[in-house]
C-alpha positions as CSV (number, residue, x, y, z in Angstrom):
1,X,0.0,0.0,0.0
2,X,1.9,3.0,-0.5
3,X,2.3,6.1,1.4
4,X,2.0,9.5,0.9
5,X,2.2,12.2,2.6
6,X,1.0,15.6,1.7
7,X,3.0,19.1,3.4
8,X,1.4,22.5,2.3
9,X,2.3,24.7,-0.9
10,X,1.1,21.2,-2.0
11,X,4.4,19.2,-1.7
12,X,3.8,15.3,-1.6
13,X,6.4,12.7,-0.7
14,X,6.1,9.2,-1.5
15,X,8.0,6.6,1.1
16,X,6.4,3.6,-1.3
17,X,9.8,2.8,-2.5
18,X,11.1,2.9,1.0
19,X,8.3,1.0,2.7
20,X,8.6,-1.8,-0.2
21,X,12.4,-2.3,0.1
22,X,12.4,-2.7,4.3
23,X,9.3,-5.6,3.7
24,X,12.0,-7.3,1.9
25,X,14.0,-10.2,4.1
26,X,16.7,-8.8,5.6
27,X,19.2,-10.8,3.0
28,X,17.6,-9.0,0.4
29,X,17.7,-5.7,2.1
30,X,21.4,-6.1,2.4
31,X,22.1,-6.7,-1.3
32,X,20.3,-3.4,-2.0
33,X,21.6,-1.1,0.7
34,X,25.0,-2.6,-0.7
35,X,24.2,-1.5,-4.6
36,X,22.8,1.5,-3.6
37,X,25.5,2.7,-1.3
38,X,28.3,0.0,-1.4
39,X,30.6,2.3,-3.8
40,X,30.4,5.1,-1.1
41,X,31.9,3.0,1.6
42,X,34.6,1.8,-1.4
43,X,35.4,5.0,-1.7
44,X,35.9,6.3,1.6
45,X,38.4,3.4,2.3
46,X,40.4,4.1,-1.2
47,X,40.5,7.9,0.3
48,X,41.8,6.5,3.5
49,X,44.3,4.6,1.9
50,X,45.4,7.3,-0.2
51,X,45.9,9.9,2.4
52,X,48.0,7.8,4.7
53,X,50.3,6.5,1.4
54,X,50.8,10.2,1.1
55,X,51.2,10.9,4.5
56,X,54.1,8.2,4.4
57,X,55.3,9.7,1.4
58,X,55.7,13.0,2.4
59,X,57.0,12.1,5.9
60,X,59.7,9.8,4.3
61,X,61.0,13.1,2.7
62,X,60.5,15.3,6.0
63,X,63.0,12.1,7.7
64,X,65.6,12.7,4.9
65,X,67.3,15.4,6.4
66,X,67.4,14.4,9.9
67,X,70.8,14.1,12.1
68,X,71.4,12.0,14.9
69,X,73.5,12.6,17.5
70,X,74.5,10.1,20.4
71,X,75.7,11.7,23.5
72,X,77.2,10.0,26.4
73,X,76.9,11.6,30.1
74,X,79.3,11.2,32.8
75,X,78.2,12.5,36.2
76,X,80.8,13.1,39.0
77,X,80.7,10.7,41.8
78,X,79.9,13.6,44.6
79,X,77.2,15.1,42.7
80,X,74.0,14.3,44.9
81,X,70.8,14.7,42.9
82,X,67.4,12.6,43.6
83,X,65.8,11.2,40.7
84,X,63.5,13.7,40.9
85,X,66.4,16.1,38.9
86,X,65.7,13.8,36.0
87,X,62.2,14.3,36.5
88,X,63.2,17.8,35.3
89,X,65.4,16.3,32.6
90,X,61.9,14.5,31.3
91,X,59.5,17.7,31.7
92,X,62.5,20.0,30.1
93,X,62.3,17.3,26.9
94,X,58.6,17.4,26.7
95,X,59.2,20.9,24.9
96,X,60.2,19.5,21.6
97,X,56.4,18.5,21.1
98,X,54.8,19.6,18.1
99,X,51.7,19.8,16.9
100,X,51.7,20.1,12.6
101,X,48.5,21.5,11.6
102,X,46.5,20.5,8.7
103,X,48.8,21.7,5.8
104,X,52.1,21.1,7.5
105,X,51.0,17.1,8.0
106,X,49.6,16.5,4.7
107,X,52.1,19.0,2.6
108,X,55.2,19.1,4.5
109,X,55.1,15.8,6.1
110,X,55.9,17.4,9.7
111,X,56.5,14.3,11.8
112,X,57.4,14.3,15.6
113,X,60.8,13.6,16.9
114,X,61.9,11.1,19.7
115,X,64.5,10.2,21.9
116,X,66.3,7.4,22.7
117,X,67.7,6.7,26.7
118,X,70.1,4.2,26.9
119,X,71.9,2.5,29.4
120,X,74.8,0.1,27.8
121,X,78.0,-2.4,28.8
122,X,80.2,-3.2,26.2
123,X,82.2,-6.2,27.8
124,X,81.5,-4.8,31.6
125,X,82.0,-1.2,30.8
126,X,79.1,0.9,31.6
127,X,77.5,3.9,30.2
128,X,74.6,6.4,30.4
129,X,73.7,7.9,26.7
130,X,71.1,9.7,24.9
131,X,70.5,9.9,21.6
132,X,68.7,13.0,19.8
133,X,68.1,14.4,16.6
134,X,71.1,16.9,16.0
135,X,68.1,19.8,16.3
136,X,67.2,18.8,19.7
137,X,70.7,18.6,21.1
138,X,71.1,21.9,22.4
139,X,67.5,21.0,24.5
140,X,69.0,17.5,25.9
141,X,72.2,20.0,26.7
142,X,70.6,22.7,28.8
143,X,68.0,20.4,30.6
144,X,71.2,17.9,31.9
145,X,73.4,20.9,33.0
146,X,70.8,22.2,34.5
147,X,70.3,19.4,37.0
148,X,74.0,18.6,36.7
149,X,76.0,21.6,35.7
150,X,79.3,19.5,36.5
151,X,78.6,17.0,33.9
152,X,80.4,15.8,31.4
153,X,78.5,15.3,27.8
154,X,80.7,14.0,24.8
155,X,79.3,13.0,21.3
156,X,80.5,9.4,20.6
157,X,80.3,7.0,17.5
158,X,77.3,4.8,17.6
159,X,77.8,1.4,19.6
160,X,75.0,-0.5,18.0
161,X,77.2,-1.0,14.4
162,X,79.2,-3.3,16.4
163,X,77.0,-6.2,16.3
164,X,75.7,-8.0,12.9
165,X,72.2,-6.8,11.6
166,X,72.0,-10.4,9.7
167,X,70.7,-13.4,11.6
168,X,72.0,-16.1,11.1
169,X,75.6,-15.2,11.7
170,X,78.3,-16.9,11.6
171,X,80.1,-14.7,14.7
172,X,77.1,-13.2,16.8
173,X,74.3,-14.6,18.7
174,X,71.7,-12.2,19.6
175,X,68.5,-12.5,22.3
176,X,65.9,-9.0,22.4
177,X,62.9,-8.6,24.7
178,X,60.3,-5.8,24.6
179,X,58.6,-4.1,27.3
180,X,55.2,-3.3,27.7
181,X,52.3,-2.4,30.8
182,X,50.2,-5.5,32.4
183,X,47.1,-2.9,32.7
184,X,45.6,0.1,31.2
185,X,48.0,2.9,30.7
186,X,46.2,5.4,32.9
187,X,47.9,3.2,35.5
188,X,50.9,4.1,37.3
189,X,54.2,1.4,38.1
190,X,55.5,1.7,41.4
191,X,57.8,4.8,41.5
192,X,61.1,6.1,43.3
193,X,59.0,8.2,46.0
194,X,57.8,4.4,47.5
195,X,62.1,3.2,47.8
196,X,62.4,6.3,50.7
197,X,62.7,4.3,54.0
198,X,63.8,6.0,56.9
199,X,66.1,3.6,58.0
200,X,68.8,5.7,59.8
201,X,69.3,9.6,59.6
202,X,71.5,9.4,56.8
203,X,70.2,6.8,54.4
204,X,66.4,7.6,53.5
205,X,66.9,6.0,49.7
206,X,67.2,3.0,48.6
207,X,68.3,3.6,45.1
208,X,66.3,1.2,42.4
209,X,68.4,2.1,39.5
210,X,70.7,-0.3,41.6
211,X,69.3,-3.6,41.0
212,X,69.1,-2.5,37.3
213,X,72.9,-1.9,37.0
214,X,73.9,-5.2,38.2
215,X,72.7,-6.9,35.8
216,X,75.2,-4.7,33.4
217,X,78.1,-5.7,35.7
218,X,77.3,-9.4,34.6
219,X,79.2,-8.8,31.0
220,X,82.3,-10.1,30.3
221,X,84.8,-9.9,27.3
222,X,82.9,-10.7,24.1
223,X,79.4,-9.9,25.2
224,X,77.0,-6.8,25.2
225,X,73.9,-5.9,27.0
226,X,71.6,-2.6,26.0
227,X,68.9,-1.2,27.7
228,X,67.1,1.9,25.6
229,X,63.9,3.7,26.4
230,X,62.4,5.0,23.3
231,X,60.2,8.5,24.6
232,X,58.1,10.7,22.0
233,X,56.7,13.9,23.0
234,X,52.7,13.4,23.8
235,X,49.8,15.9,24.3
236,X,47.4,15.8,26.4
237,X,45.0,13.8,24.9
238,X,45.9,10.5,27.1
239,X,44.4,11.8,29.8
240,X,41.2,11.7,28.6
241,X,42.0,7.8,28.9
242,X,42.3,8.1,32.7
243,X,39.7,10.5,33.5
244,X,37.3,8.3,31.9
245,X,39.1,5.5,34.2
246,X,38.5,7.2,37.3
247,X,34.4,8.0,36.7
248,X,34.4,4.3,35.5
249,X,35.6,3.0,38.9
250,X,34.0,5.7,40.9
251,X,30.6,4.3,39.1
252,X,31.5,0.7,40.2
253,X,30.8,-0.6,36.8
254,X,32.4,-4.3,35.9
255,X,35.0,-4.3,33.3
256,X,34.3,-5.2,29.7
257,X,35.1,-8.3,28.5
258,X,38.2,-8.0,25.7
259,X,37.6,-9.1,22.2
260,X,40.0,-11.3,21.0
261,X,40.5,-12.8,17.8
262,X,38.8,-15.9,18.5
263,X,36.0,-14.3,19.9
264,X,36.0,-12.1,16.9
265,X,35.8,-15.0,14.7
266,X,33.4,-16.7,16.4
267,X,30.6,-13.9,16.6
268,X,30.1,-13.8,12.8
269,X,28.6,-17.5,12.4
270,X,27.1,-17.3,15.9
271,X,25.3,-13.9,14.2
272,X,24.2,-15.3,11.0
273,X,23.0,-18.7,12.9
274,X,21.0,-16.7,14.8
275,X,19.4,-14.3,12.0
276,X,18.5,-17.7,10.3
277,X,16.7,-18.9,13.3
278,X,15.2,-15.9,13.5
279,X,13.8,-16.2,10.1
280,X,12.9,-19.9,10.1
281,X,10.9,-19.5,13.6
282,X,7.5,-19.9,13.5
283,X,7.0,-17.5,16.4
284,X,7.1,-13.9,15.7
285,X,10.5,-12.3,16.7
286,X,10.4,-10.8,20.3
287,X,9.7,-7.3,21.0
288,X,13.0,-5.7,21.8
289,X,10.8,-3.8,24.7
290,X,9.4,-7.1,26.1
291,X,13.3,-7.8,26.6
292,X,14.9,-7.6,30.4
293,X,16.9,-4.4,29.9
294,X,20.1,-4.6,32.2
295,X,19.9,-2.0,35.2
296,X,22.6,0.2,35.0
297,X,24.4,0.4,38.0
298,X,23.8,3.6,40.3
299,X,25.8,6.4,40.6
300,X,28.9,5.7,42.8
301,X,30.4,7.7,46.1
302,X,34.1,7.9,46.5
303,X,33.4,7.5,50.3
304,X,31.6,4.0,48.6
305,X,35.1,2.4,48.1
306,X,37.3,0.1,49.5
307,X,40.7,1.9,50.7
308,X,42.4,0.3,47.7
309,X,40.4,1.2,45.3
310,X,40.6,4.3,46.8
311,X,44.6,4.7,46.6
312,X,44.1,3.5,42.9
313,X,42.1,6.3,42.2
314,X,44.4,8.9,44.0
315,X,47.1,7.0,41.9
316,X,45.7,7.7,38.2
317,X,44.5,11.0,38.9
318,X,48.5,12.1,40.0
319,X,49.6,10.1,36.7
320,X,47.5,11.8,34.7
321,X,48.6,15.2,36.8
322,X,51.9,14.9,35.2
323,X,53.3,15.3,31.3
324,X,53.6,12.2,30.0
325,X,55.7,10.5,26.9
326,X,54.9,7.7,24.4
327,X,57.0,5.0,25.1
328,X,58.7,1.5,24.7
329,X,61.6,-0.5,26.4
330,X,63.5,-2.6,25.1
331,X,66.7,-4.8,26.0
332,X,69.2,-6.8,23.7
333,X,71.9,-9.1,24.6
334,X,74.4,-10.0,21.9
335,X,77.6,-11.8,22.0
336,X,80.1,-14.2,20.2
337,X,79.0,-17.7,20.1
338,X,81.4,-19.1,21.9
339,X,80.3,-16.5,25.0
340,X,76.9,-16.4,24.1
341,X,74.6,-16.8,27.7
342,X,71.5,-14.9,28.1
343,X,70.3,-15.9,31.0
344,X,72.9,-14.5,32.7
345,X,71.7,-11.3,32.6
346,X,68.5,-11.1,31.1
347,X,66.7,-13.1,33.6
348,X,68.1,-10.8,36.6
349,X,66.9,-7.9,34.2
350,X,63.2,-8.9,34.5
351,X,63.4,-9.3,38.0
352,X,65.0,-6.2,38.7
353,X,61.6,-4.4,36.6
354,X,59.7,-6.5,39.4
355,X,60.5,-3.9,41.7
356,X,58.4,-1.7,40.3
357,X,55.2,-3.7,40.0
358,X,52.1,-2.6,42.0
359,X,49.2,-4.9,43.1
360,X,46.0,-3.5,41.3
361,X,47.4,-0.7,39.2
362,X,50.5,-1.7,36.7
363,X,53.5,-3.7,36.0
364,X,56.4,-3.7,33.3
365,X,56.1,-7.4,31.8
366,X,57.8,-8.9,28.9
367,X,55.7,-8.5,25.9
368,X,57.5,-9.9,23.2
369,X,60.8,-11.5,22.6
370,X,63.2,-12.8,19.5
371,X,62.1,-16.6,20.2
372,X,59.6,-18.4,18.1
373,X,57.9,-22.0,19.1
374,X,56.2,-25.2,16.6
375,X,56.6,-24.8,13.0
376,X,59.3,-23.4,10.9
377,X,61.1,-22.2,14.6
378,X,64.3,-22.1,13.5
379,X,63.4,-19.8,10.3
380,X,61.0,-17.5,12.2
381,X,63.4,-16.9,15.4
382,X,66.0,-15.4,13.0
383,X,63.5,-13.6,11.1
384,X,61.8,-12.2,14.4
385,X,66.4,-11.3,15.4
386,X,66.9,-9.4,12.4
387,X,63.4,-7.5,12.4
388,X,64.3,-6.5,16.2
389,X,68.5,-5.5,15.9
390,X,67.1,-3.3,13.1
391,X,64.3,-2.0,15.5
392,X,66.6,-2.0,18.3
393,X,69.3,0.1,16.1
394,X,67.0,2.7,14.4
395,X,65.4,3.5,17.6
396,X,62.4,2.8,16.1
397,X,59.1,3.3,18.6
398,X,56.1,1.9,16.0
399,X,57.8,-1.4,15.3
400,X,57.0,-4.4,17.5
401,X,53.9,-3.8,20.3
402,X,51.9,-1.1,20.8
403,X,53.4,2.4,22.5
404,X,52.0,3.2,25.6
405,X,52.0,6.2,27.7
406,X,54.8,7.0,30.9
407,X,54.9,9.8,33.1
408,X,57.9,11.8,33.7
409,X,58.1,10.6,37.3
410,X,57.7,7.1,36.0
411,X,60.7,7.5,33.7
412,X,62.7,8.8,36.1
413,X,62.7,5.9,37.8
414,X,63.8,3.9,35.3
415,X,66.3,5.8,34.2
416,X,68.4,8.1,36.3
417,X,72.0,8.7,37.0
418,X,72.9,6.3,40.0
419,X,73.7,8.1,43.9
420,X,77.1,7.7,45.4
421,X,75.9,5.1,47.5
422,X,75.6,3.0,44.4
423,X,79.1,1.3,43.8
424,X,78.2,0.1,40.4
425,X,81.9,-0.8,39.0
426,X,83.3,0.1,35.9
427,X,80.2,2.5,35.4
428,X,81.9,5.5,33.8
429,X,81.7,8.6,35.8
430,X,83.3,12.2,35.3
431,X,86.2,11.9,38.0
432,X,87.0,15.5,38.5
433,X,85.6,18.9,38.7
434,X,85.6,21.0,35.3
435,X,87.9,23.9,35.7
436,X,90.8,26.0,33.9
437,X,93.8,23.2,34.4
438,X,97.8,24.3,35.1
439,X,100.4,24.9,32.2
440,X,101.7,21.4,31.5
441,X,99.7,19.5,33.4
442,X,100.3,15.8,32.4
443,X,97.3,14.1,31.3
444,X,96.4,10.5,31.5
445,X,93.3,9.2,29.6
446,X,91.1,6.4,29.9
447,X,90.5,3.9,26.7
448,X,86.4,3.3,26.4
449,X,85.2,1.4,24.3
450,X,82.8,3.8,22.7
451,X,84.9,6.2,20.0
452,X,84.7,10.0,19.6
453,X,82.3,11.1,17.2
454,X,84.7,12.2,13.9
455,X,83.7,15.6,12.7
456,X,82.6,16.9,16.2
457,X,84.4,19.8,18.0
458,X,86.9,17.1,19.4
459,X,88.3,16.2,15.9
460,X,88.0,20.2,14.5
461,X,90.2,20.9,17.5
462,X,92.6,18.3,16.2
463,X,92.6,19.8,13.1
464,X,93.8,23.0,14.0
465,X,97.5,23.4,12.8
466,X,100.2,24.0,15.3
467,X,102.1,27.5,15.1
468,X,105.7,26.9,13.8
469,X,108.5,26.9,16.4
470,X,110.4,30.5,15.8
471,X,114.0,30.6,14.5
472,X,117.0,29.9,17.3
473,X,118.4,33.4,15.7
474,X,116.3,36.4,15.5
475,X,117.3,39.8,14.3
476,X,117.2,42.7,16.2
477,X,115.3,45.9,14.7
């Protein structure tokens, strides 16, 4: 029957065509809504898929003319700082952000720069580095003297071309493992403000960057063990993660179940079983308002929960008080076959990240690792080596698992310059106070195993010709 309806100044519309096609079964109202609007969706993905091939373009152009720079920092041993100075370190760095607008992302191909923190030993010896693009260096310069002005910062050669990028090899053995949180981002890991005990009068801090650095004591001659912490600049737009967080467990609501794959998989047939059902029933299909609706839970009190939930809360909301970077850890062990022992280190490396595990908010867990299992193992472990040196020595953050999202208190704690009490051998440390030095002052030096950067201000200085020694005879005006 079909159905008009008549508006004044005599306009009619006619819904017969409409009314007709949703009688049809629901089978055949699919194949129409998909030939009449089918090529609209295909083009909105080709679009999609244009705009981010561009967007890769252009950004592969932007990259071109980048410069890194690897800097190695040497702190004196009587130089008392907290962690909480590389706190400062973090929030100084968080002001190479950028935000491209439209015509500077899709034109210019504006793309964000990261960091790199790293914590090395090359056979036993031990160093703190950072690696910047060359722009940024003057930043990662004034934010470490300013927490350290007696520091020492030298640009060095980069360690990681030591080691083969080709698995297998006939020389190297390599083992990597990547980072990532047990829990949602918007919560915290157990910081260095929980390691203050006060034990006597004058030792309140029990130093958790200690623990780490054992582990790099374990390497001996023919072995090397890297620690970096990739860190991109972030907005503020995670924190929309953990506000909703907090109203979620101020509401008392249950968690949602996560959809996995499986699950994924298996809620297609499950769906068109029970359309066919539907159709085939004899019975009329149910009312959706005869349904039981599910009674929202009421509105929650804070004063409603439990004293941990409580210190959860109080936890998220100072995470999310702070800036905060988009990051990933990683760790590689490589050595010469004949040397080659993982667990030596590795293992105490994972435990040492237990420390900072907390019970109902969020740990640092292994994620992934260069180690395949059943078919084709020994074909897919060097495939999953040489996809994760390259990772591991391009500093790249989008390769492997997903980033997530640290706060600058939370970095510090992973990564800060060790106190005195911390007798961490062979951990290179400037030895003396910079000053003007005597006239011929004899100078010993100390052979590292990382290299002075060729080109820098050290080798320009080298290249500076010597004046010539005057004549023995002068004449006298």
């Amino acid at each position: 029957m079909p159905v008009i309806l008549e508006f004044p100044f005599g306009i009619t519309v006619d819904f017969s065509f409409w009314t007709t096609i949703l009688g049809w079964p629901t089978n055949e109202l699919m194949k129409a809504v998909f030939a009449m609007a089918g090529w609209a969706v295909l083009i909105i993905v080709f679009f999609y898929m244009g705009a981010e091939l561009w967007i890769s373009y252009r950004q592969s152009k932007f990259t071109k003319s980048w410069k890194w720079t690897l800097l190695a920092i040497d702190i004196p041993p009587n130089e008392i700082q907290s962690p909480k100075a590389v706190e400062q370190i973090f929030a100084h760095l968080s002001g190479a952000h950028v935000s491209p607008n439209v015509g500077e992302k899709y034109w210019n191909g504006v793309k964000q720069k990261w960091f790199s923190l790293e914590i090395i030993s090359i056979e036993g010896y031990i160093q703190f580095l950072v690696y910047t693009e060359s722009q940024f260096r003057d930043l990662v310069e004034a934010a470490i003297y300013a927490q350290y002005p007696m520091a020492e910062i030298t640009e060095v050669e980069d360690y990681v071309n030591n080691i083969p990028s080709k698995y297998p090899n006939d020389e190297y053995e390599a083992y990597g493992l990547e980072f990532g949180l047990e829990n949602e981002e918007a919560y915290p890991i157990r910081t260095y403000p929980e390691f203050e005990h006060s034990v006597t009068k004058d030792f309140m801090f029990n130093d958790p960057i200690a623990s780490v650095l054992e582990n790099f004591t374990r390497i001996s001659s023919g072995e090397n063990f890297w620690f970096q912490i990739i860190l991109e600049p972030f907005g503020d737009k995670w924190k929309e993660k953990g506000i909703a967080l907090v109203k979620k467990i101020i509401a008392q609501k249950k968690p949602e179940p996560k959809n996995n794959f499986l699950s994924l998989i298996l809620s297609i047939p499950l769906a068109i079983l029970g359309e066919f059902w539907e159709h085939i029933s004899s019975s009329a299909p149910a009312d959706p308002k005869d349904k039981k609706k599910e009674k929202e839970p009421p509105a929650g009190k804070i004063s409603d929960l439990s004293p941990g939930v409580k210190n959860a809360v109080a936890a998220v909301e100072e995470k999310i008080a702070k800036v905060g970077f988009r990051t990933k850890l990683r760790i590689l062990y490589a050595a010469r076959k004949e040397v080659f022992n993982p667990s030596k280190c590795v293992k105490g490396f994972v435990g040492s990240l237990n420390q900072f595990n907390y019970s109902g908010r969020n740990a640092l867990i292994p994620k992934s690792a260069t180690e395949a299992y059943y078919a084709f193992k020994t074909y897919r472990t060097n495939d999953l080596k040489v996809r994760f040196v390259s990772a591991f020595k391009k500093r790249k953050l989008k390769v492997g698992k997903t980033p997530y999202v640290l706060n600058i208190e939370e970095l510090a704690t992973l990564w800060h310059f060790p106190l005195p009490l911390v007798k961490t051998p062979l951990l290179q440390k400037a030895s003396v106070k910079r000053a003007e030095p005597p006239i011929n002052l004899p100078t010993e030096t100390f052979e590292s195993p990382l290299r002075l950067k060729r080109g820098g201000e050290e080798a320009k200085k080298a290249e500076i010709p010597t004046e010539p020694a005057p004549p023995e005879e002068l004449p006298y005006g």
